[in-house]
C-alpha positions as MATLAB code, in Angstrom:
seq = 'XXXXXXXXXXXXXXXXXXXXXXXXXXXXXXXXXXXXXXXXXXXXXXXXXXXXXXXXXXXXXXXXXXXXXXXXXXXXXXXXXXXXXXXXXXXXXXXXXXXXXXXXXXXXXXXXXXXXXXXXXXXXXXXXXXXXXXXXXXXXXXXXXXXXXXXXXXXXXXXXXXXXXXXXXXXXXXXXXXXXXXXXXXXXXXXXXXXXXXXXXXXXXXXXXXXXXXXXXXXXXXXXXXXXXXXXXXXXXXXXXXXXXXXXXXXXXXXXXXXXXXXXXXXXXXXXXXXXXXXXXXXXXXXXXXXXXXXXXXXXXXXXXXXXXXXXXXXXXXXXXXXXXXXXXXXXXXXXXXXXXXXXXXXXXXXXXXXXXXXXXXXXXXXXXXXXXXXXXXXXXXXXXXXXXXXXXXXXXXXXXXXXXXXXXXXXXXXXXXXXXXXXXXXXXXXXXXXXXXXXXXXXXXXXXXXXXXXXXXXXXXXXXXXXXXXXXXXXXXXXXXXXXXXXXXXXXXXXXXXXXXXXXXXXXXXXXXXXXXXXXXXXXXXXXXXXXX';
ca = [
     107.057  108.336  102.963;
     104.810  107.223  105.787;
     105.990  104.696  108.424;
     103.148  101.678  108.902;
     103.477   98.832  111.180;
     104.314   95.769  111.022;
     101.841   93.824  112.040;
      98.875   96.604  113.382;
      98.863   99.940  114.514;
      97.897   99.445  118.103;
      99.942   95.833  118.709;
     103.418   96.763  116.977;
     105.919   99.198  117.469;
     108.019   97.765  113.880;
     107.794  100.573  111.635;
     108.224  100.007  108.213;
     108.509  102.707  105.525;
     106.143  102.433  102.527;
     104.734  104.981   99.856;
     102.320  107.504  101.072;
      99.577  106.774   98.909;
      99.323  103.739  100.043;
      98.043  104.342  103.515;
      96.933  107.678  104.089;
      94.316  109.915  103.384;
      91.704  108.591  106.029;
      89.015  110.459  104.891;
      86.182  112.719  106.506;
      84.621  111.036  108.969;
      80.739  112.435  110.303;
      81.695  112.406  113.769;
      84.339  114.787  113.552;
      81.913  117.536  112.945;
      78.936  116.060  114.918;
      79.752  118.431  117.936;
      80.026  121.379  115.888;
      76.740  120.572  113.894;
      74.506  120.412  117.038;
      76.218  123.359  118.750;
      75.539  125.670  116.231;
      71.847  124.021  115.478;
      71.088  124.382  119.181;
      72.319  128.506  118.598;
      68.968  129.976  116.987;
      70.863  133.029  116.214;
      73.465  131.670  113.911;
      71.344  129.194  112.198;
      68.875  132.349  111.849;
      65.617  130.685  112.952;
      63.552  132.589  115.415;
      63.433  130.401  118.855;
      64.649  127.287  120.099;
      62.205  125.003  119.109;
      62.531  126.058  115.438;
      66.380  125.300  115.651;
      65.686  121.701  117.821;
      63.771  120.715  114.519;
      65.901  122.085  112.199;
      68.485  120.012  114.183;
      66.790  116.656  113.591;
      66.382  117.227  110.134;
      69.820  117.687  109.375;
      71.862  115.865  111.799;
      72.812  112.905  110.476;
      72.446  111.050  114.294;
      68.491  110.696  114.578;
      67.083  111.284  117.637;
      66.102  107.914  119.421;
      62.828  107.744  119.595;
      63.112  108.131  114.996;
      65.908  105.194  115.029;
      63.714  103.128  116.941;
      61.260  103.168  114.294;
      63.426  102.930  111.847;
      65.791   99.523  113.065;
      65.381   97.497  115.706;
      68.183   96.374  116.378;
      69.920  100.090  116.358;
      68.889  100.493  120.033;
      70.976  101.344  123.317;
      69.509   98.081  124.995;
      71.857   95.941  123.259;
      74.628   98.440  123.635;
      73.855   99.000  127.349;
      73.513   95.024  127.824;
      77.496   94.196  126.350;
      78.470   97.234  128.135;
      77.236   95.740  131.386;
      78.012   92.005  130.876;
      81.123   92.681  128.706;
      83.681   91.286  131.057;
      81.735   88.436  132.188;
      81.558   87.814  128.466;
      85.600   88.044  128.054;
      85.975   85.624  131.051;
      83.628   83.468  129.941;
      85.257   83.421  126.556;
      88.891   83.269  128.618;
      87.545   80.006  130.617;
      86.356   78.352  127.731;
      89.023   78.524  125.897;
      91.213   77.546  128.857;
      89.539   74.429  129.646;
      89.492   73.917  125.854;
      93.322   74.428  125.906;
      93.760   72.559  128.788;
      91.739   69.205  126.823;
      94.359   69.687  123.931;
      97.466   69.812  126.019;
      96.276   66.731  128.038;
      95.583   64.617  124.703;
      99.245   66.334  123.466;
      97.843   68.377  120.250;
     100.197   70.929  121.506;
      99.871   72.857  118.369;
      95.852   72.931  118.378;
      96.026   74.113  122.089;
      98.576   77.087  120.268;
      96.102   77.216  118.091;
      93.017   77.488  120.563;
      94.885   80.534  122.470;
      95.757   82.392  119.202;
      92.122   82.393  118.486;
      91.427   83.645  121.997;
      94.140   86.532  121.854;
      92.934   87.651  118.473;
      89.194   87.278  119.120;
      89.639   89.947  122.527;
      91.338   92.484  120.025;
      88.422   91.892  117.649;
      85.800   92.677  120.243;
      87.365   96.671  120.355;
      88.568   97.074  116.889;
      86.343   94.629  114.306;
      88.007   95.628  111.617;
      91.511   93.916  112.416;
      88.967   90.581  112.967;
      88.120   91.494  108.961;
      91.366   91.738  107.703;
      93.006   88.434  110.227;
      90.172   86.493  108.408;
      91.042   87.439  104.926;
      94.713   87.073  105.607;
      93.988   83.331  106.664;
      91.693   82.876  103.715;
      93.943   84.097  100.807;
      97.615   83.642  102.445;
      96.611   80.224  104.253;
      99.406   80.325  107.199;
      97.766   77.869  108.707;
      98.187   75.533  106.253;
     101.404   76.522  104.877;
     103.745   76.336  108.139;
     101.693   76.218  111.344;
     100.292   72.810  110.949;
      96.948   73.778  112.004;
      94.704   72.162  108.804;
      92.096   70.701  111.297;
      91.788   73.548  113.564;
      89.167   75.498  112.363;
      90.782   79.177  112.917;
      89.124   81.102  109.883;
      85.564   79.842  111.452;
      86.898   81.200  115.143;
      87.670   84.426  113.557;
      84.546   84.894  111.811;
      82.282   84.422  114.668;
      84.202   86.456  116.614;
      84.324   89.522  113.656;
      80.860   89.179  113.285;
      79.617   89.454  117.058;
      81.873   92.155  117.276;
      80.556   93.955  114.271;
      77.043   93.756  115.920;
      77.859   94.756  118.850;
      79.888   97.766  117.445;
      76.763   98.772  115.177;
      74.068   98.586  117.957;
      76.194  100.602  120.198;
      76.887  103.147  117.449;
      73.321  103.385  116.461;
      73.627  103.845  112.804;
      70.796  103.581  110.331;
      69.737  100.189  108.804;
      71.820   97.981  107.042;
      72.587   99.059  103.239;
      70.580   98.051  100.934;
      72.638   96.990   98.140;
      71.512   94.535   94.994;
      74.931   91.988   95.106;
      74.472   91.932   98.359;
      70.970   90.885   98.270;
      71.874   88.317   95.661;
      74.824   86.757   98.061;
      71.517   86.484  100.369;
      69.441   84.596   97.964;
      72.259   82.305   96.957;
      73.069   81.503  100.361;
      69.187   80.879  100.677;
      68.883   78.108   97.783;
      72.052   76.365   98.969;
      70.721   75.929  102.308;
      67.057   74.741  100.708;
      68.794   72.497   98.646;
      70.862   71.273  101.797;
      67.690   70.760  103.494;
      65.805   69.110  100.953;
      67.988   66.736   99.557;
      70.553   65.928  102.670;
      72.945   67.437  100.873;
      76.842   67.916  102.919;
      75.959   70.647  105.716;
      79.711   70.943  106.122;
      79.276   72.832  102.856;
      76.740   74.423  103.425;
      78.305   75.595  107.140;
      81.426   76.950  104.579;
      79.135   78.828  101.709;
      77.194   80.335  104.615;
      80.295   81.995  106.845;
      82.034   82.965  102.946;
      78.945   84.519  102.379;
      77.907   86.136  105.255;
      81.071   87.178  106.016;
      82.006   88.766  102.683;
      78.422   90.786  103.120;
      79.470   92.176  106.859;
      82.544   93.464  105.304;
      81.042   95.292  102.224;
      78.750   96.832  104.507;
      81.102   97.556  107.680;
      84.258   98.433  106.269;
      83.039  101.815  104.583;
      86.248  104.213  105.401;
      88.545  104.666  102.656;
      91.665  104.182  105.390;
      90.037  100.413  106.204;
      89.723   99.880  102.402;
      93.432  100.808  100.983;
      94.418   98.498  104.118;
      92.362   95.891  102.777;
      93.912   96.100   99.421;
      97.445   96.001  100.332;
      97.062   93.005  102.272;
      95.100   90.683   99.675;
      98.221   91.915   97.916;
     100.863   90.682  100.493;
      98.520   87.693  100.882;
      99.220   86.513   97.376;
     102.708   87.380   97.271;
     103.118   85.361  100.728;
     101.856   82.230   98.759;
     103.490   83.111   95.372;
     107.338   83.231   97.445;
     105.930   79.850   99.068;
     105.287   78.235   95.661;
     108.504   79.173   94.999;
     110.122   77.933   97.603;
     108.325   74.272   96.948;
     110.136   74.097   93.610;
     113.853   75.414   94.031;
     114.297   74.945   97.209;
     112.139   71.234   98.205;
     112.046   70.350   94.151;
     108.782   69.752   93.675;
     108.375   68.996   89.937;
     104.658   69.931   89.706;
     103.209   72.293   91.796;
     100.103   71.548   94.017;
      98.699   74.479   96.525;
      99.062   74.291  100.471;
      97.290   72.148  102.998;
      95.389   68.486  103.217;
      94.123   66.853  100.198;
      91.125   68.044  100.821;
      91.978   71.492  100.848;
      90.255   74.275   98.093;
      93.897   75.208   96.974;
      95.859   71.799   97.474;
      94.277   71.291   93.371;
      96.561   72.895   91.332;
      94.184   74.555   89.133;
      92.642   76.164   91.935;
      96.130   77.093   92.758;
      96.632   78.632   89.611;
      93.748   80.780   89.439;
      94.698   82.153   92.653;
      98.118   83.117   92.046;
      97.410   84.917   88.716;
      94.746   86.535   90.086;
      97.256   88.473   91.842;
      98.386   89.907   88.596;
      96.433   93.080   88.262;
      96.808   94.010   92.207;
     100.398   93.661   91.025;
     100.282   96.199   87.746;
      98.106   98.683   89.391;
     100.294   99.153   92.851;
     103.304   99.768   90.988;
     100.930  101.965   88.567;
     100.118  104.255   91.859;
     103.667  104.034   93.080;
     105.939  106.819   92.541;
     108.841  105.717   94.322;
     110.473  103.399   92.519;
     112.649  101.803   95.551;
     108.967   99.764   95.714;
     107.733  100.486   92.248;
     109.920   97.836   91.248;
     109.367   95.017   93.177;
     105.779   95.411   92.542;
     107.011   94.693   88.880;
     108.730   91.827   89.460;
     106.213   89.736   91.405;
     104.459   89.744   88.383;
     107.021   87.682   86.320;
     107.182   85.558   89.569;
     103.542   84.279   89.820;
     103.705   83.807   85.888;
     106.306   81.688   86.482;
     104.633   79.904   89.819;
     101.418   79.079   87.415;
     103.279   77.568   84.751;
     104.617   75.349   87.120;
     101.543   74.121   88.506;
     100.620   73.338   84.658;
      97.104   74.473   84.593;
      95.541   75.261   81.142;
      93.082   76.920   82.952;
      95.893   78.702   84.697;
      97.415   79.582   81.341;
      93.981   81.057   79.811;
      93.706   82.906   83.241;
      97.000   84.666   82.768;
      96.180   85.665   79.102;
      92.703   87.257   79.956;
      94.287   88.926   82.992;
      96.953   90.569   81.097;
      94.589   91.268   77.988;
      92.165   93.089   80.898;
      95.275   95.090   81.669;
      95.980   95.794   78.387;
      92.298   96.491   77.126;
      92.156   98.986   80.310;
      95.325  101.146   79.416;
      95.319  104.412   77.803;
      96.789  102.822   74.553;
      95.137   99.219   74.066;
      96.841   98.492   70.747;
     100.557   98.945   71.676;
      99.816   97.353   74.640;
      97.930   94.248   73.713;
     100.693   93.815   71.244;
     103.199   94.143   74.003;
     101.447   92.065   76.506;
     101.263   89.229   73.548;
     104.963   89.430   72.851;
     106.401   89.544   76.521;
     103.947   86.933   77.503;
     104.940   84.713   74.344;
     108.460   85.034   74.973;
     108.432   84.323   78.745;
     105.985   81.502   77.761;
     108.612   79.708   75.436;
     111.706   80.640   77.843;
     110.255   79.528   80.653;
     107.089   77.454   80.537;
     107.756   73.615   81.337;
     107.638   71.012   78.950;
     104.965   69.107   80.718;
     102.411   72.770   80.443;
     103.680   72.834   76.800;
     102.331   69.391   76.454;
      99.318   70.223   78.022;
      98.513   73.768   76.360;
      98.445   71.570   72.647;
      95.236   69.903   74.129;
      93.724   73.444   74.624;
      93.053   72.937   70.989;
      93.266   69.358   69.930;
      91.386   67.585   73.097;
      90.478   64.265   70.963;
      92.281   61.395   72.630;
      93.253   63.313   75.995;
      91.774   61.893   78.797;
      91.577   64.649   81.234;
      89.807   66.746   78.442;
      87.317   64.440   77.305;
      86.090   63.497   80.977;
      85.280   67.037   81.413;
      83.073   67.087   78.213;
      81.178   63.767   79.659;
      81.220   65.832   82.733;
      79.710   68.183   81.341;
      76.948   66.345   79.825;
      76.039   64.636   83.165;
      75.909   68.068   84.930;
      73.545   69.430   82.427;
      71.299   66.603   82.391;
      71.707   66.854   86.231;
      70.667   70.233   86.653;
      67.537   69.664   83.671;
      65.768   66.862   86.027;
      66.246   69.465   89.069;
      65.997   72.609   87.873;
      65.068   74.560   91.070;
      67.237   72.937   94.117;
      69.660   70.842   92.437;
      70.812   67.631   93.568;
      72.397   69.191   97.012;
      75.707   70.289   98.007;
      78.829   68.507   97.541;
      76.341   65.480   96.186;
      77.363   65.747   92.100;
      79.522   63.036   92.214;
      77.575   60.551   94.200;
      74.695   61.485   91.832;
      76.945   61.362   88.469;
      76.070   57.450   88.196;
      72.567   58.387   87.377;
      73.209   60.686   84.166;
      76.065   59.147   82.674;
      78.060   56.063   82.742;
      81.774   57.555   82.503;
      83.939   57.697   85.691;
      82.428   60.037   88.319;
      84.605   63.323   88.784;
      83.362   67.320   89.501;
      82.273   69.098   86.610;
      85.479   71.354   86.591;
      83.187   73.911   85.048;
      81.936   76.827   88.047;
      77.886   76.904   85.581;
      78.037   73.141   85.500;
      79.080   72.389   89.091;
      76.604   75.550   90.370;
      73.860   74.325   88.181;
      74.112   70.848   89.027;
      74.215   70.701   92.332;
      71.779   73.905   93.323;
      69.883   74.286   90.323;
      68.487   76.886   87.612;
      67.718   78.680   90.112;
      71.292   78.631   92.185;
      73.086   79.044   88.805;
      70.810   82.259   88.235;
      71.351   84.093   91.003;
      75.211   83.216   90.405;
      75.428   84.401   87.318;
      73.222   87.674   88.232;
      76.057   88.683   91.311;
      78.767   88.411   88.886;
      77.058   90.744   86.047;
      76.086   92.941   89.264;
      79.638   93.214   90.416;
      81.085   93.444   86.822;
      78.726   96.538   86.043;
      79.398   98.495   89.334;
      82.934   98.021   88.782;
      82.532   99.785   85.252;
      80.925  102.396   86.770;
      83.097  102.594   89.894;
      85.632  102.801   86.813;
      83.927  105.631   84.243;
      81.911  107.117   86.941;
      83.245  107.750   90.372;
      86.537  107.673   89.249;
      86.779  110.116   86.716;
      88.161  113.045   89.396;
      89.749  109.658   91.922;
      92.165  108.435   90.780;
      92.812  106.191   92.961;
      89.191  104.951   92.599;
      89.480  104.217   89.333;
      92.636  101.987   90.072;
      91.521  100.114   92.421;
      88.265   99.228   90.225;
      90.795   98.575   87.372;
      92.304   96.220   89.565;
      89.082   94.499   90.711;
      87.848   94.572   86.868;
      90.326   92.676   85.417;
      91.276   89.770   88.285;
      87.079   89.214   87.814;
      87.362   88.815   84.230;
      90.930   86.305   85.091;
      88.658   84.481   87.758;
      85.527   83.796   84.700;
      87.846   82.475   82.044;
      89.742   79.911   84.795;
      86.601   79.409   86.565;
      84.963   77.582   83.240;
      87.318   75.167   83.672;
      87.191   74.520   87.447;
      84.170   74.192   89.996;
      85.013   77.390   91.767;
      81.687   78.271   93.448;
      83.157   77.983   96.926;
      86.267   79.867   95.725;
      86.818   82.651   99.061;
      88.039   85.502   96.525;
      85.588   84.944   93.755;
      82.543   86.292   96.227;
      85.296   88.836   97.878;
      85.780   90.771   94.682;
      81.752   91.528   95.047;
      82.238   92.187   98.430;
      85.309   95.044   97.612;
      83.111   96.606   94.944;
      80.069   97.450   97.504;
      82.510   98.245  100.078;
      84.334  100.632   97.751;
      80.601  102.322   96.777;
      79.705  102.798  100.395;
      82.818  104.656  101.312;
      82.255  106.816   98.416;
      78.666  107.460   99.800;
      80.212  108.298  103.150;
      82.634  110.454  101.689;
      79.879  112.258   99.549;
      77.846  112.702  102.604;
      80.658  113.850  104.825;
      81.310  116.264  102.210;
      77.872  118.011  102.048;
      77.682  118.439  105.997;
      81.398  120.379  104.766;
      79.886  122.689  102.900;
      76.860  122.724  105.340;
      79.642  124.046  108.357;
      80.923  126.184  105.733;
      77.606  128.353  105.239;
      76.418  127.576  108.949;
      80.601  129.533  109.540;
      79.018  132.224  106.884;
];
């Protein structure tokens, strides 16, 4: 057992017993044996060159810290000035920061939003612990995103705290890189795609006058979800990481909950304002039962069955929490999540059968009558007026995104442009081609659809590949594998483009890839020390 925190390592003194496997096994890190590698370098006797200068170049070649005058030509912006500049100016930066967000406090109090002045000061607090460890500003971020505290008991819909956070992580994350000098950024295919996306949604913005709000939202998601792929490359970071998307879906699945038995809420709608991604139910839905596989393959890695089990039951739990919300999509979600599980396992057969029977059964025992209603339309849509608005949806959207195929008709604008391409009652497409196509064109909808095939075939390979001898690997891009293949079945019935976890589950495969590489690395300067010890 190892004892982990409450809330972080350096902040908390809660311990909290949970598995081993869970947390540890930090892996090598390049710095440990930096010391060693230039000592012995420097020493032309045990590196067996003949003088000094032979064993100074020797020393450049291998080391995997380039000498300056090599990383200036390399990357600009890996240079001491910028390190040297925060070092200098860092604490008028935190009092600025500190004064700021005082007098911004200060505004609130007077004009009694007591709880965005809270709010304001929380932001502060967290953004000061960012600034030395970014990768607490990654996770805080991701916890907002997925669990929404904010919007489940704080109060705080209106205050933007995820943007706070983000700027924060990211300045910090420069800063950290420039001082650490490290080579350029990675260059990585999904997350050049994110980049191009990002690129036509902001030409579309531009060119048609589209809502900048969205575009403000798809460029932090974006951006953001890139700076963690390529930042958080230790395997310690990424097992964090995991576990709490994990707690962040069970924290909303014990909320749903909670709406039903305990406030009796007779259909389930998601947290927040009205205008919030996850107050629509089938947005919801998708995003508790996308918690299924993290669900299966933690108790898969867990031994000890004092948490084996409850990993288990959360998974009857969201079932349950997505019937209520009485999705379809939701329903089609949780039968291509548990067929991924099933088509994954050592014995797909037995266990699709399985899967089909429990599923059935808990379907008929527990499933309301209102989703039962619903589900027959699946099928038999003819006289249903949800399902045949989508279809005329559809057809607008596609006639929308033929008359502009390269920018679209501009962000958030497809239903003040519906009127033009059909003559049914404007709504969203509730399709994630239609709505992408529609409003940022052939060309947005490409790139869309080439990130998700990108991300689907390095998770294979992360899968067959990598994590042939890791197990642990090859769980986690089990896990990954099969809440994509969930989010793609729900998505076609929802306009889930600006869905947070739908770009994260890119960002988690790239991340995963470059901690292998940095593990692979660290390993060859191992056996590099071992015949430099020979």
């Amino acid at each position: 057992m190892a004892y982990f925190p409450l809330v972080f390592w350096d902040f908390s003194f809660v311990p909290l017993p949970l598995p081993q496997e869970l947390f540890l096994g930090s892996g090598r890190r390049s710095e440990r044996y930096q010391g060693k590698l230039e000592q012995r370098a420097c020493d032309s006797a045990e590196v067996g060159m003949a003088d000094q200068r032979e064993a100074d170049e020797w020393r450049r070649e291998r080391s995997p810290r380039r000498n300056h005058d090599e990383h200036l030509d390399r990357h600009p912006l890996e240079t001491e000035v910028l390190s040297r500049y925060f070092v200098k100016w860092r604490s008028v930066l935190v009092g600025l920061l500190v004064i700021a967000f005082s007098l911004i406090s200060s505004y609130l109090l007077l004009h009694d939003n007591v709880r965005y002045a809270l709010g304001a000061v929380m932001v502060l607090g967290l953004g000061i612990v960012i600034f030395i460890k970014p990768q607490i500003g990654f996770w805080a971020y991701y916890i907002m995103a997925l669990a929404r505290p904010n919007e489940v008991l704080w109060g705080f819909e209106k205050l933007r705290i995820s943007l706070g956070l983000a700027v924060f992580t990211l300045i910090a994350t420069l800063v950290r890189t420039s001082m650490s000098r490290r080579g350029s950024p990675p260059k990585d295919r999904i997350l050049l795609v994110m980049l191009s996306f990002n690129v036509v949604v902001a030409l579309s913005a531009l060119t048609h006058g589209g809502n900048y709000e969205r575009l403000i939202d798809i460029t932090k998601m974006l951006l953001f979800a890139g700076t963690f792929a390529a930042f958080m490359n230790q395997r310690s970071w990424y097992k964090v990481s995991i576990w709490l998307v994990t707690c962040s879906f069970a924290y909303l699945t014990f909320w749903a909950l909670m709406q039903k038995y305990v406030h009796g809420v007779y259909m389930l709608d998601g947290p927040g304002s009205a205008s919030a991604t996850l107050k629509d139910r089938n947005f919801f839905a998708m995003h508790l039962l996308l918690a299924i596989p993290f669900y299966w393959y933690l108790a898969e890695r867990i031994e000890s069955k004092f948490w084996k089990l409850p990993a288990l039951g959360m998974i009857p739990l969201a079932v349950l929490c997505v019937f209520l919300t009485a999705s379809r999509g939701g329903l089609l979600g949780i039968a291509a999540a548990f067929g991924m599980i099933a088509w994954q396992s050592r014995h797909r057969v037995p266990a699709l059968i399985g899967g089909i029977l429990l599923l059935g059964g808990f379907y008929v025992v527990a499933a309301p009558q209102t989703l039962k209603g619903r589900a027959d339309t699946i099928v038999h849509y003819e006289g249903e007026a949800s399902a045949e608005g989508r279809l005329h949806s559809w057809r607008a959207g596609t006639k929308m995104m033929l008359s502009n195929p390269f920018l679209g008709v501009g962000p958030a604008q497809y239903v003040s442009q519906y009127r033009f391409y059909d003559s049914s009652k404007p709504r969203q497409a509730h399709n994630i081609l239609v709505q992408t196509g529609g409003e940022y064109g052939i060309t947005g909808l490409i790139f869309l659809i080439l990130f998700h095939v990108f991300v689907f075939r390095r998770l294979l390979r992360l899968r067959d590949e990598e994590g042939a001898d890791d197990p642990l690997v090859r769980s986690w891009a089990k896990t990954l594998l099969a809440s994509q293949v969930a989010f793609w079945v729900t998505a076609f019935f929802i306009s889930a483009e600006r869905y947070e976890f739908g770009w994260f589950i890119g960002a988690l495969a790239v991340s995963l890839t470059l901690t292998l590489q940095r593990e692979s690395r660290d390993f060859e300067q191992d056996e590099l020390m071992d015949e430099l010890e020979i």
